[in-house]
DSSP file (Angstrom, degrees, kcal/mol; ACC not computed):
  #  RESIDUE AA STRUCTURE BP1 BP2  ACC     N-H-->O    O-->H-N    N-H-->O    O-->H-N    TCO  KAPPA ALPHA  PHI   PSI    X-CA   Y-CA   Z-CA
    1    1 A X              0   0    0      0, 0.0     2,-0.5     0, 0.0    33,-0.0   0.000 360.0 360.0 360.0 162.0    0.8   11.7   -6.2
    2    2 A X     >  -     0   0    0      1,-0.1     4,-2.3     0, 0.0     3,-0.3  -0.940 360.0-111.3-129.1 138.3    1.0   11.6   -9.8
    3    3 A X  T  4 S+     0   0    0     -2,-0.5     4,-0.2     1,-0.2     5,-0.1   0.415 114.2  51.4 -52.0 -32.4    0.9   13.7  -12.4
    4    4 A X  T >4 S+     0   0    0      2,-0.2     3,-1.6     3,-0.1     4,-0.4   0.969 118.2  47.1 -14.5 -84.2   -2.4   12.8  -14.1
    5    5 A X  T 3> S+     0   0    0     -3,-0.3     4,-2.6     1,-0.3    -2,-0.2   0.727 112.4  48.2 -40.0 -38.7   -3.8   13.3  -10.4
    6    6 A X  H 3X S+     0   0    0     -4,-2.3     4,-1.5     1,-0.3    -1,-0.3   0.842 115.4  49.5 -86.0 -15.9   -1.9   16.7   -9.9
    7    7 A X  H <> S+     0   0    0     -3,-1.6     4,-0.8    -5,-0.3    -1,-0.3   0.586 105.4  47.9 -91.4  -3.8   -3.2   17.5  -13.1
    8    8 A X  H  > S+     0   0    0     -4,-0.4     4,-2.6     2,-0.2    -2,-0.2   0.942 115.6  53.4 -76.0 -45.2   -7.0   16.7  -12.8
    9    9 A X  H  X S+     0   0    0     -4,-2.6     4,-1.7     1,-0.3     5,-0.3   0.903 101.8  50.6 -72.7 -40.4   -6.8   18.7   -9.4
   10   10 A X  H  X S+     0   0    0     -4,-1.5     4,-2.9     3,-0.2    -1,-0.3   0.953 111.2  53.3 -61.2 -33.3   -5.3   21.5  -10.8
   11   11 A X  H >X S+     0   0    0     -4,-0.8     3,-0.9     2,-0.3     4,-0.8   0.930 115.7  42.2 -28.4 -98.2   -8.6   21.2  -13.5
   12   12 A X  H >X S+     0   0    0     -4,-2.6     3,-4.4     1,-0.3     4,-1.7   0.702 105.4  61.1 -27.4 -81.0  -10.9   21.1  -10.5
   13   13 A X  H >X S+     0   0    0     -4,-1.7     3,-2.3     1,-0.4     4,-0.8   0.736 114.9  35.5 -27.6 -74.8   -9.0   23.8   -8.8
   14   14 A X  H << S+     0   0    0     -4,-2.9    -1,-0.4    -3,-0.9    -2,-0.2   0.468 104.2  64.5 -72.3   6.9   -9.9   26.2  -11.7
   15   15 A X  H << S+     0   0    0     -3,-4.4    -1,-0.3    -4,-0.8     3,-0.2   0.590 112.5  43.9 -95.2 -23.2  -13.3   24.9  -12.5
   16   16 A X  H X< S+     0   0    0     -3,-2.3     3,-2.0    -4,-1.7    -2,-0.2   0.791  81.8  93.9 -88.1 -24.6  -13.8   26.4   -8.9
   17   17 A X  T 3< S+     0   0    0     -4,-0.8    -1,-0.1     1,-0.4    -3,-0.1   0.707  89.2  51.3 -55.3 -25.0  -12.0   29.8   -8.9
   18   18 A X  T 3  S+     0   0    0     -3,-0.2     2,-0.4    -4,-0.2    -1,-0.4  -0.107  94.2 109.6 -99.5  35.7  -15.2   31.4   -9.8
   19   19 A X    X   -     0   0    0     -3,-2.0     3,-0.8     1,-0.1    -3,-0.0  -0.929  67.6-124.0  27.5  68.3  -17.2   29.9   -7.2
   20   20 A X  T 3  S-     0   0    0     -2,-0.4    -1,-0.1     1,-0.3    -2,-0.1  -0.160  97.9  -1.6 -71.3 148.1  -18.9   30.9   -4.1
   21   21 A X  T 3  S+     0   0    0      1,-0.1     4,-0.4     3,-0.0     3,-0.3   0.822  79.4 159.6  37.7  46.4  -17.7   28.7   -1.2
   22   22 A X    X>  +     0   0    0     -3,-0.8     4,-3.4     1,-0.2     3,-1.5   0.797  50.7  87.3 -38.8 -47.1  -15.2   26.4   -3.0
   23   23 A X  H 3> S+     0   0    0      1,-0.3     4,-0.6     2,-0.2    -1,-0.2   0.718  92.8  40.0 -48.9 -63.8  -13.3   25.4   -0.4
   24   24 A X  H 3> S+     0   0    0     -3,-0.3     4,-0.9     2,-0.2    -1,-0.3   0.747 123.0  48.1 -74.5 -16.3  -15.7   21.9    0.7
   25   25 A X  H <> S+     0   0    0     -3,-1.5     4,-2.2    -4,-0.4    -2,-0.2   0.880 115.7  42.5 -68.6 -45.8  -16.2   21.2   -3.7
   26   26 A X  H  X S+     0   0    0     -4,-3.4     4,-0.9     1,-0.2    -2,-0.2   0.672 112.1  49.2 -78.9   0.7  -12.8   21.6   -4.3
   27   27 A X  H  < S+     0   0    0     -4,-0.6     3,-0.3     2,-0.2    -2,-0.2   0.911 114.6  45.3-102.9 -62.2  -11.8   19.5   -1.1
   28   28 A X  H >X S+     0   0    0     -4,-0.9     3,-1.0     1,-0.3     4,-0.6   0.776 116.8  56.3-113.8 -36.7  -14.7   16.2   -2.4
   29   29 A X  H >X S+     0   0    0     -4,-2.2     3,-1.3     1,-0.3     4,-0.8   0.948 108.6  43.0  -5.4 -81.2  -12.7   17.2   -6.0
   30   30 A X  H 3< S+     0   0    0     -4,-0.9    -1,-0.3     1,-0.4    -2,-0.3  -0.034 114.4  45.7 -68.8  -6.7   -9.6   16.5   -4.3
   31   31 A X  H <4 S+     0   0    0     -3,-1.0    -1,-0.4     3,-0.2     4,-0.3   0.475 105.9  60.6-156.6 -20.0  -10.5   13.3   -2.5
   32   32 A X  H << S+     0   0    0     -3,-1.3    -2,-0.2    -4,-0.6    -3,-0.1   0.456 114.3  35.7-114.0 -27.3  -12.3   11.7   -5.5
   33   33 A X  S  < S+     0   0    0     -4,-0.8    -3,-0.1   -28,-0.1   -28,-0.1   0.833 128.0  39.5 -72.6 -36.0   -8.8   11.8   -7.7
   34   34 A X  S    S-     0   0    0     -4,-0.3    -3,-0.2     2,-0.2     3,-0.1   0.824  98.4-130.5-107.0-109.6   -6.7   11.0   -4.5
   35   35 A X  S    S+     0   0    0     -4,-0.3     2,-0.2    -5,-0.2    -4,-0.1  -0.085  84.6  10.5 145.6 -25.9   -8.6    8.8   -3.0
   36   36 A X  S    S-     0   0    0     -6,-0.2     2,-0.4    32,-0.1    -2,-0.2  -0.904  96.3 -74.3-160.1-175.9   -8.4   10.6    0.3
   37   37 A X        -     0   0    0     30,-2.8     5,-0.2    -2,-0.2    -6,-0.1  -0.318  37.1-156.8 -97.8  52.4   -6.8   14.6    1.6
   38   38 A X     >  -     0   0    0     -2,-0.4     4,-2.2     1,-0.1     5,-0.2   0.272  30.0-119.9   4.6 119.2   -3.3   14.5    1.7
   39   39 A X  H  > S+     0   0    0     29,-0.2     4,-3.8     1,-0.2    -1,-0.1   0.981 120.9  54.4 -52.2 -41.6   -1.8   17.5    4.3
   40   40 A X  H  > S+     0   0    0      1,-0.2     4,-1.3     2,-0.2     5,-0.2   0.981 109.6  43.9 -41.4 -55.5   -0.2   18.6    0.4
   41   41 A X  H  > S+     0   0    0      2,-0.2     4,-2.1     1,-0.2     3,-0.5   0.941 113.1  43.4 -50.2 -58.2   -3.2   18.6   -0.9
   42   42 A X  H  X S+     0   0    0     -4,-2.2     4,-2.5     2,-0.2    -1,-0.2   0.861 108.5  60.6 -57.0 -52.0   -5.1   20.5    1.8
   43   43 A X  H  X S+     0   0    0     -4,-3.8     4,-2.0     1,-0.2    -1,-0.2   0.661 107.8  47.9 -77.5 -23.0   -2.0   23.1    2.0
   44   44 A X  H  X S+     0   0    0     -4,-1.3     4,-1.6    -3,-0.5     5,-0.3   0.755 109.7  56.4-102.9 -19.9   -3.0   23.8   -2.2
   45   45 A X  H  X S+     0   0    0     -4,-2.1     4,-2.3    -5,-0.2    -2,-0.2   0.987 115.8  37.7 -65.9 -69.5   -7.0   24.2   -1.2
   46   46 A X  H  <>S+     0   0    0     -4,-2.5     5,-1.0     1,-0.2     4,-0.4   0.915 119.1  39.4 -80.7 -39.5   -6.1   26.7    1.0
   47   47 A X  H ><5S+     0   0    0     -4,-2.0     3,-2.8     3,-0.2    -1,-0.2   0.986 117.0  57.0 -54.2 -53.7   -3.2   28.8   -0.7
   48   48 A X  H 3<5S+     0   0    0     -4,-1.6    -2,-0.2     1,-0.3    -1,-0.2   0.846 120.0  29.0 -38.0 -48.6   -5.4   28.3   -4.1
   49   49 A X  T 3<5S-     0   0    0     -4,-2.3    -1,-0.3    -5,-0.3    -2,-0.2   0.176 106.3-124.7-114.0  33.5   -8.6   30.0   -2.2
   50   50 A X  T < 5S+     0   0    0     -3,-2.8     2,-0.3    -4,-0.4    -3,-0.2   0.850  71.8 133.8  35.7  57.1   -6.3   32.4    0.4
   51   51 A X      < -     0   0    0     -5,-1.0    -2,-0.2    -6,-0.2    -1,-0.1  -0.991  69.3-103.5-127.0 146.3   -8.4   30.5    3.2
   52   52 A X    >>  -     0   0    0     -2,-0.3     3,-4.2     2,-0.1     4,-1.4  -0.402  31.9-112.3 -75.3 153.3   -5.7   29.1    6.4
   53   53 A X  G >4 S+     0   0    0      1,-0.3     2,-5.9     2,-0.2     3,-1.5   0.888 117.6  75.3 -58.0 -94.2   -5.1   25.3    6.0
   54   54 A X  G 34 S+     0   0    0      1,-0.3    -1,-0.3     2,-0.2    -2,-0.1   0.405  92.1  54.4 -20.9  -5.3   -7.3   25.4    9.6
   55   55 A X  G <> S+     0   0    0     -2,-5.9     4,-1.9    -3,-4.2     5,-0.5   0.838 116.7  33.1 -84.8 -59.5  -10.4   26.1    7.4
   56   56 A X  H <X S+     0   0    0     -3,-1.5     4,-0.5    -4,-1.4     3,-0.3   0.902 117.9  54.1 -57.2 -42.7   -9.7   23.1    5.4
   57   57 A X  H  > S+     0   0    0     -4,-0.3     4,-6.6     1,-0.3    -1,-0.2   0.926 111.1  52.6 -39.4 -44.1   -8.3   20.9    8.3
   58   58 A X  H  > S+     0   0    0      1,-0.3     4,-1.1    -5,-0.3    -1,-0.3   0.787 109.6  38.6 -79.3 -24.3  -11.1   21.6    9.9
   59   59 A X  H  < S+     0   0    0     -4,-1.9    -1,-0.3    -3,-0.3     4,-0.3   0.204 112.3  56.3 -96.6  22.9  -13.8   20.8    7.6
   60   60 A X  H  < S+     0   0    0     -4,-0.5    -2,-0.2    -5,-0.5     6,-0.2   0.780 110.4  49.2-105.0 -33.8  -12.2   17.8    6.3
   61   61 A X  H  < S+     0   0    0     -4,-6.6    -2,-0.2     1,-0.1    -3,-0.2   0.766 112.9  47.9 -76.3 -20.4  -12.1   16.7   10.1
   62   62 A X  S  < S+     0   0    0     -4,-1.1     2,-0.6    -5,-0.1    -3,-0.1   0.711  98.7  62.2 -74.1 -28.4  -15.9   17.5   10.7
   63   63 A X  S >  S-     0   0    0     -4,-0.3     3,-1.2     1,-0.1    -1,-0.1  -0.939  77.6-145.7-101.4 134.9  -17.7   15.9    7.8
   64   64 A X  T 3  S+     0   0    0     -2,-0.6    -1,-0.1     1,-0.3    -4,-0.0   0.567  85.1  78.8 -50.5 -31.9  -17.0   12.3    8.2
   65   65 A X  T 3  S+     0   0    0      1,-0.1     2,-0.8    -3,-0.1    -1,-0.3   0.693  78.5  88.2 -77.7  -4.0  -16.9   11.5    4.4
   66   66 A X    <   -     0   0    0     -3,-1.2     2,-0.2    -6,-0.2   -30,-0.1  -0.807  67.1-148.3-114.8 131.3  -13.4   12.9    4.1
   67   67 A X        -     0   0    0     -2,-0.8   -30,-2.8   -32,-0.1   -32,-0.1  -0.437  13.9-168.3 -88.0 137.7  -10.4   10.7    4.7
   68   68 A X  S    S+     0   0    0     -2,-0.2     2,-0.3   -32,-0.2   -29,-0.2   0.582  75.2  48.2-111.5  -5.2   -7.1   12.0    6.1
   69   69 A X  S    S-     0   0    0    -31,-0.1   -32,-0.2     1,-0.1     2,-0.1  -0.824  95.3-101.9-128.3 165.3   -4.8    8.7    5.3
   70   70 A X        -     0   0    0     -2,-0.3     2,-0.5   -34,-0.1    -2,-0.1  -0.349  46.8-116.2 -73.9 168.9   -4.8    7.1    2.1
   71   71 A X        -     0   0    0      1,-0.2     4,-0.1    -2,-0.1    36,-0.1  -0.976  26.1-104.6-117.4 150.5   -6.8    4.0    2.3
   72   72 A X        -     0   0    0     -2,-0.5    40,-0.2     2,-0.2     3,-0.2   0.695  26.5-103.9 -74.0-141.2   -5.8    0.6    1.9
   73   73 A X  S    S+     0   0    0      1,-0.3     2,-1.2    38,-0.3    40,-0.2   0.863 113.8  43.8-104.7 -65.8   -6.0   -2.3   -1.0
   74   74 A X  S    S-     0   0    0     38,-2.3     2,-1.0    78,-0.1    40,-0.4  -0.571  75.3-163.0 -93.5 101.8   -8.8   -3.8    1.1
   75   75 A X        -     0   0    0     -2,-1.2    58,-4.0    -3,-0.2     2,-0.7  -0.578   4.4-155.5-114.6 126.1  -11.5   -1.9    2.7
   76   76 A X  E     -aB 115 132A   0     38,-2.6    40,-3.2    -2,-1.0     2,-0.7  -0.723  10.4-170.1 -78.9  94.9  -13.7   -3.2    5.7
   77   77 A X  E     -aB 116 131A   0     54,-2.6    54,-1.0    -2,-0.7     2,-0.9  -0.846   4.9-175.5 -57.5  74.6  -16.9   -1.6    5.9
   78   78 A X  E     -a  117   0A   0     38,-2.9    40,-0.8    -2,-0.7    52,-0.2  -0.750  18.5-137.6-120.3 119.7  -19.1   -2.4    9.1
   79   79 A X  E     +a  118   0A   0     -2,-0.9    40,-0.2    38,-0.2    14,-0.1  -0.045  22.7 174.1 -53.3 126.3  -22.4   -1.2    9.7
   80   80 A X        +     0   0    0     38,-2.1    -1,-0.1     9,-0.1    39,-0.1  -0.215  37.3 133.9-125.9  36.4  -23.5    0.1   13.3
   81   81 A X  S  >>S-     0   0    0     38,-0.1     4,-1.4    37,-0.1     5,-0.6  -0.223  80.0 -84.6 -71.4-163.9  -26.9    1.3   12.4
   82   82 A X  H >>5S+     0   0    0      1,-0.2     3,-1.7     2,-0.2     4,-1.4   0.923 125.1  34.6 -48.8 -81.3  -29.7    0.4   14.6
   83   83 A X  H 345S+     0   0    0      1,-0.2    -1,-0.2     2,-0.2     6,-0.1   0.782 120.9  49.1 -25.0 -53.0  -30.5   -3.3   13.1
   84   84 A X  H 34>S+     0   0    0      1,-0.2     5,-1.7     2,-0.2     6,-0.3   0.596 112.7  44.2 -91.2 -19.1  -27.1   -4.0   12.3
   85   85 A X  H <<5S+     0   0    0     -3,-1.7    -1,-0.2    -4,-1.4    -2,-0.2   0.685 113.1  52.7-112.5 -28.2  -25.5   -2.9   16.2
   86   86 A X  T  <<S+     0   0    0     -4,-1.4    -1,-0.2    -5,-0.6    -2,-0.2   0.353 102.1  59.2-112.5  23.6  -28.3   -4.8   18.2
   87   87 A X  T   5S-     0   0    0     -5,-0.1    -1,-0.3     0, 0.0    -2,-0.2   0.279 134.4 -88.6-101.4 -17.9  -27.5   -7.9   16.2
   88   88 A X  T > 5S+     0   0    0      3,-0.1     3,-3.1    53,-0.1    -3,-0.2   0.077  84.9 134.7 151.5 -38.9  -23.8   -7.8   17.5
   89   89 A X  T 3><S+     0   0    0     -5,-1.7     4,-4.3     1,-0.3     5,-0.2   0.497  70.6  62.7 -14.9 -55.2  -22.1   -5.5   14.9
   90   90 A X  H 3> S+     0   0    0     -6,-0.3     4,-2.1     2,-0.2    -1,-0.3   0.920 110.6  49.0 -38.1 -47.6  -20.2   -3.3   17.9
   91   91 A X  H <> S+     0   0    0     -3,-3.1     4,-1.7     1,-0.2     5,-0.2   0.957 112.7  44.9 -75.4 -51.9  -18.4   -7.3   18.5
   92   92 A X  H  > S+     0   0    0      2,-0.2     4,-1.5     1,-0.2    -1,-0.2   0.851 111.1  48.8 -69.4 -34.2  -17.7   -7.7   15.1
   93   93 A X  H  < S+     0   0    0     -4,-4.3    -2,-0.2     2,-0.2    -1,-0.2   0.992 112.4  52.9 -25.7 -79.1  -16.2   -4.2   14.6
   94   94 A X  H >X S+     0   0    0     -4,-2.1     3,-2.5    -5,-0.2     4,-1.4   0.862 111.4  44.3 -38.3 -59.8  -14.2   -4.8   17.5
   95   95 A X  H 3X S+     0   0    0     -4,-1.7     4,-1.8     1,-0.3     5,-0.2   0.928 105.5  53.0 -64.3 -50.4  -12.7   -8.2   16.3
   96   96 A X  H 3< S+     0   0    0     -4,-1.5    -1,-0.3    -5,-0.2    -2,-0.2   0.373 116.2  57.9 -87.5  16.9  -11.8   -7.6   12.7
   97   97 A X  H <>>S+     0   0    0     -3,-2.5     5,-3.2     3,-0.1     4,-2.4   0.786 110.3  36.0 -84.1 -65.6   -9.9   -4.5   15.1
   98   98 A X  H  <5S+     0   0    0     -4,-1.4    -2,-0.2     2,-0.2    -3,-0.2   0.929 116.0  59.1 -61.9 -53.2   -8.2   -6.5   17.1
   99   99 A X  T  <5S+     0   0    0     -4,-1.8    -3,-0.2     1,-0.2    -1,-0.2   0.736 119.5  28.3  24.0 -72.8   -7.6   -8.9   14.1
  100  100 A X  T  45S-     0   0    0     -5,-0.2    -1,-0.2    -4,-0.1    -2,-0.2   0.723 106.0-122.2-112.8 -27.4   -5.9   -6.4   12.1
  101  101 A X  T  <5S+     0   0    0     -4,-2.4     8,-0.3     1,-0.1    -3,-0.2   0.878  77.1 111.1  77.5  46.1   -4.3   -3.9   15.2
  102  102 A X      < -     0   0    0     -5,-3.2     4,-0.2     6,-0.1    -1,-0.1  -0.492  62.9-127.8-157.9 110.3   -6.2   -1.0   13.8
  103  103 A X    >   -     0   0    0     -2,-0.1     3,-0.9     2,-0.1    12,-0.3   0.060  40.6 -89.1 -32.1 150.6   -9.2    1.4   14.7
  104  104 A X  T 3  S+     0   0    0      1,-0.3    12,-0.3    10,-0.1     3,-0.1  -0.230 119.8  39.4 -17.1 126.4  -11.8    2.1   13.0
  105  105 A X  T 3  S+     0   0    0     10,-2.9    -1,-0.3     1,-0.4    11,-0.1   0.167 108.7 110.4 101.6 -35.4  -11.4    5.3   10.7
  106  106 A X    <   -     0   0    0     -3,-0.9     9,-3.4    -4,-0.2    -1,-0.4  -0.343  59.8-148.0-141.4 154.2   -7.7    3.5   10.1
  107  107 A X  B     -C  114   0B   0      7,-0.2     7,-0.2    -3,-0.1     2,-0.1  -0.979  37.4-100.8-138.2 142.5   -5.7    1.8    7.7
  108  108 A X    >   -     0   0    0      5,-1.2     3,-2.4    -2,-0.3     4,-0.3  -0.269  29.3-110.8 -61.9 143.0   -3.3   -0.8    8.7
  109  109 A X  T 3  S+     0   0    0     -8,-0.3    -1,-0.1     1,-0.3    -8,-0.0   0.621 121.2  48.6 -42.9 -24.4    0.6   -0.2    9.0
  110  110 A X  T 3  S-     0   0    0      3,-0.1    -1,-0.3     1,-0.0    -2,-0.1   0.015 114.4-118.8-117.4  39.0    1.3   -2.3    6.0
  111  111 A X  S <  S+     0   0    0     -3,-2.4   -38,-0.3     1,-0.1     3,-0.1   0.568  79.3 117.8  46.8  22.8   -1.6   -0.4    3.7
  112  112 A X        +     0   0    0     -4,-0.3   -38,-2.3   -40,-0.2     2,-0.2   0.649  65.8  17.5 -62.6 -49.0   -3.2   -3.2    3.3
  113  113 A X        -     0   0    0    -40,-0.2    -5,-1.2   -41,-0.1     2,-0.3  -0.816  52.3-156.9-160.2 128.4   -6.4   -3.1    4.7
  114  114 A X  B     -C  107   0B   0    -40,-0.4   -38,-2.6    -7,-0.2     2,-0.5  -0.568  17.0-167.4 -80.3 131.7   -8.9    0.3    5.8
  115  115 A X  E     +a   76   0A   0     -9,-3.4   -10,-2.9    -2,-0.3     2,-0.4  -0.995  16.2 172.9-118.6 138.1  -11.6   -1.0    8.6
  116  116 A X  E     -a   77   0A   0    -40,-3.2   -38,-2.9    -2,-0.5     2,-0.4  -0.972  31.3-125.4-145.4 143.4  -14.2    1.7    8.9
  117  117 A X  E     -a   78   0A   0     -2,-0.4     2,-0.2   -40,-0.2   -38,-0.2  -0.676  33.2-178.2 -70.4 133.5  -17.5    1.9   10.8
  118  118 A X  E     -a   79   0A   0    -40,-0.8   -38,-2.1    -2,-0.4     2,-0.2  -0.841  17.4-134.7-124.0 158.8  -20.5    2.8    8.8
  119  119 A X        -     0   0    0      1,-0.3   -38,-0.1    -2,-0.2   -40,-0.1  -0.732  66.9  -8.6-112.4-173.5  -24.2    3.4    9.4
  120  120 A X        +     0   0    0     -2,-0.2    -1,-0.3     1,-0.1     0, 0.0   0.766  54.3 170.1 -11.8 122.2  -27.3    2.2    7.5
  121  121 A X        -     0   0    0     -3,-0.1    -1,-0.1     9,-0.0     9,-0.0   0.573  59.5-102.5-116.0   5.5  -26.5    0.3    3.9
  122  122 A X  S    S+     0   0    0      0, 0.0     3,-0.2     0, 0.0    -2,-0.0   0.623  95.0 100.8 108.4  14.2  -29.6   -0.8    3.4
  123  123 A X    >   +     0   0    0      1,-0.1     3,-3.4     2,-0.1     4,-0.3   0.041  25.1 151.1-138.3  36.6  -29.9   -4.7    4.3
  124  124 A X  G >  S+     0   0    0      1,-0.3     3,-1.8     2,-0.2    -1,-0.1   0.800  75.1  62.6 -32.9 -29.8  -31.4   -4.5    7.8
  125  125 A X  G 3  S+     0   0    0      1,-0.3    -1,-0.3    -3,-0.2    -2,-0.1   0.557 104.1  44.8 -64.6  -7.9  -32.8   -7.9    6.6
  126  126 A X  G <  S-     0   0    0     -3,-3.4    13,-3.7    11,-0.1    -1,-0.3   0.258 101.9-157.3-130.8  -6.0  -29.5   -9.2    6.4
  127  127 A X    <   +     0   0    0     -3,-1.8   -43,-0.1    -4,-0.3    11,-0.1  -0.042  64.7  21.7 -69.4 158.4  -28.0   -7.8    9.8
  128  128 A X  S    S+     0   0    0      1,-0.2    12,-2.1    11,-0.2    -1,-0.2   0.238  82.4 165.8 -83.8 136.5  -25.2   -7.3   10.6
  129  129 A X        -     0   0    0      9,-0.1     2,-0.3    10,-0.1     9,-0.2  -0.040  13.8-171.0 -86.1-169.4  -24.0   -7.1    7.3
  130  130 A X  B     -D  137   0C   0      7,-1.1     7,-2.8   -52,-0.2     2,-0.2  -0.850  16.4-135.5-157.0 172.3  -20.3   -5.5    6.2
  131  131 A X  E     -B   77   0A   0    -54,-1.0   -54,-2.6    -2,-0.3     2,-0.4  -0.908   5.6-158.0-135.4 149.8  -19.0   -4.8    2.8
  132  132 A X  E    S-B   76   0A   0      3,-0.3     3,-0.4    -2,-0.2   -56,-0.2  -0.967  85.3 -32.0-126.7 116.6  -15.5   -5.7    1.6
  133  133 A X  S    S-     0   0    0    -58,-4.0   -57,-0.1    -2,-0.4     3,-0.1   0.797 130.1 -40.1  44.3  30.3  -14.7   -3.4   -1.2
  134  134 A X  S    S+     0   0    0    -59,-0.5    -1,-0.2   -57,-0.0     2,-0.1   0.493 110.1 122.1 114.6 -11.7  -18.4   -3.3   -2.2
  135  135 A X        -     0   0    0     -3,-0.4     2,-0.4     1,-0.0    -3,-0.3  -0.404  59.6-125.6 -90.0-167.9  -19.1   -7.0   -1.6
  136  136 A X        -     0   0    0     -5,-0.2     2,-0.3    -2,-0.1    -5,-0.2  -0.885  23.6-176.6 126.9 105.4  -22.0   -7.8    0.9
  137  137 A X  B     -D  130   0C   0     -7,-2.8    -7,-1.1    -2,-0.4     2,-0.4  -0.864  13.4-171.5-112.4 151.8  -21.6  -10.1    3.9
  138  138 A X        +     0   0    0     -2,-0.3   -11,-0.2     1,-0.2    -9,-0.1  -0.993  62.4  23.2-151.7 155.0  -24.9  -10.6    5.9
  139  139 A X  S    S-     0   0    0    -13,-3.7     2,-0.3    -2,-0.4    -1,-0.2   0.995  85.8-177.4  41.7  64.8  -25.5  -12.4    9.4
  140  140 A X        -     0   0    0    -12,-2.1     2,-0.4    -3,-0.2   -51,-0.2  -0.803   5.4-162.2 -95.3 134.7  -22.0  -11.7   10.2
  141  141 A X    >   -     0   0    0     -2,-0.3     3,-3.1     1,-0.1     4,-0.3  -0.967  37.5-115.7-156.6 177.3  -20.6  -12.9   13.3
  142  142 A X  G >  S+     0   0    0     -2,-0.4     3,-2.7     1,-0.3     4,-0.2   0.572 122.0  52.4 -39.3 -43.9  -18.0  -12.5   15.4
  143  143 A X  G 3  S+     0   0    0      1,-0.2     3,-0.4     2,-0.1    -1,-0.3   0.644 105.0  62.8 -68.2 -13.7  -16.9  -16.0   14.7
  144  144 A X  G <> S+     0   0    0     -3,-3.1     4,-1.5     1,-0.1    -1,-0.2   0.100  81.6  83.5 -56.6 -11.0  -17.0  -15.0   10.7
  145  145 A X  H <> S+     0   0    0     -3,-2.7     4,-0.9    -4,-0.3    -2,-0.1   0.562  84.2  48.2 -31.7 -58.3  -14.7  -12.9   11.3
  146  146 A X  H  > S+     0   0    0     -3,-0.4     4,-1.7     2,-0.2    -2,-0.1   0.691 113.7  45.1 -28.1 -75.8  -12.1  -15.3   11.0
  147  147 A X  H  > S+     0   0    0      2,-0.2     4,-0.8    -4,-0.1     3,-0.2   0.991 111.8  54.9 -55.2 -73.7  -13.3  -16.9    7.7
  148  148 A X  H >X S+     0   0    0     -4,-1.5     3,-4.6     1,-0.3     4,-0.9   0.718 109.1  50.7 -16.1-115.8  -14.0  -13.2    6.1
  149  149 A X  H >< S+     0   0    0     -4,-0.9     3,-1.0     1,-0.3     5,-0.3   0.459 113.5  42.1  -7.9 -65.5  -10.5  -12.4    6.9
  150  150 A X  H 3< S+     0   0    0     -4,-1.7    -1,-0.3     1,-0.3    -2,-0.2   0.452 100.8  62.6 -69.1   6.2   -9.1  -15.4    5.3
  151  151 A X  H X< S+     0   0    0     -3,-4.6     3,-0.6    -4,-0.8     4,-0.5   0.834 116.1  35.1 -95.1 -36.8  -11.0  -15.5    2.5
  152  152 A X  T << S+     0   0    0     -3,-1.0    -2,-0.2    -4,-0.9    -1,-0.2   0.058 109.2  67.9-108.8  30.6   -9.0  -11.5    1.5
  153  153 A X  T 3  S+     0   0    0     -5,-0.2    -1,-0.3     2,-0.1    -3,-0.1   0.385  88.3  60.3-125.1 -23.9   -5.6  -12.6    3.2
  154  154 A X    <         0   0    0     -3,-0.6    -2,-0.2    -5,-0.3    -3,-0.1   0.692 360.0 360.0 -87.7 -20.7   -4.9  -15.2    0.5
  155  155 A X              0   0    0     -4,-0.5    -1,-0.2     0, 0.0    -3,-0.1   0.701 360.0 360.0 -87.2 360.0   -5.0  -12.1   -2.3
C-alpha cells in the first residue's frame, strides 16, 4: 500500500465515523482506493468501527462485488448469464481456466491476469461475450480462446 492510498482511506474512514452502519461503505471505500480488501485493511474497518474482523470478513465474503486478492494487470471477465451459458460460455470459462491454471474468482500466481465469472453485461446479442479489461469479445468460443489469449500475452 501506499501512502496516497493509506491516506484517502484514512479520509474515508472519517467521513464515515458518524455514520449508521459504516462498516459495508467504508469496506466499497476501501476496495475503490485498493483495488481490492487487503486482511490489513479489513483489520483497520474493524478496529476503526470496534466491530470483530469476522463482521467484516464476513461481509466481504458474502457480497460478491468485494475482492479478497489484489487483482491482476489483465482481467478476464466471462459472462454465465442465461444467453451467454447456453451458447457455451461454462466451456469457455473453463478453458481460459485451464489456460491460465487458475479458478474463477482468482488471479494468477505471477499477477498477471484475474479470470472472473460474471452474469448479464448486456450483449445477449453478441453471446457469449467476455470483457478483457473493459473490451468486448462477442461469439466467443472455446477455440477463441486461444487467439484472445494471445492477442494480451504479447503486452
Amino acid at each position: 500500500m501506499t501512502d496516497e492510498k493509506d491516506m484517502q482511506f484514512a479520509a474515508a474512514l472519517e467521513s464515515l465515523k458518524d455514520v449508521p452502519g459504516p462498516v459495508m461503505m467504508a469496506m466499497q471505500k476501501a476496495q475503490d482506493i485498493y483495488g481490492y480488501l487487503p486482511l490489513e485493511v479489513q483489520l483497520k474497518i474493524a478496529d476503526y468501527f470496534g466491530v470483530p474482523l469476522a463482521t467484516v470478513y464476513g461481509i466481504a465474503t458474502f457480497y460478491s462485488q468485494f475482492r479478497l486478492e489484489q487483482p491482476g494487470q489483465i482481467k478476464i471477465a466471462v459472462c454465465l448469464g442465461t444467453a451467454c451459458y447456453v451458447k457455451g460460455s461454462g466451456g469457455v470459462i473453463d478453458k481460459f481456466s485451464r489456460l491460465l491454471s487458475v479458478e474463477p474468482g482468482h488471479t494468477t500466481s505471477d499477477g498477471r491476469f484475474t479470470l472472473e465469472a460474471t452474469r448479464c453485461i448486456g450483449c445477449c446479442g453478441l453471446a457469449p461475450v467476455l470483457t478483457v479489461n473493459g473490451e468486448v469479445y462477442g461469439k466467443v468460443t472455446e477455440d477463441s480462446v486461444d487467439e484472445i489469449l494471445a492477442k494480451y500475452n504479447e503486452i
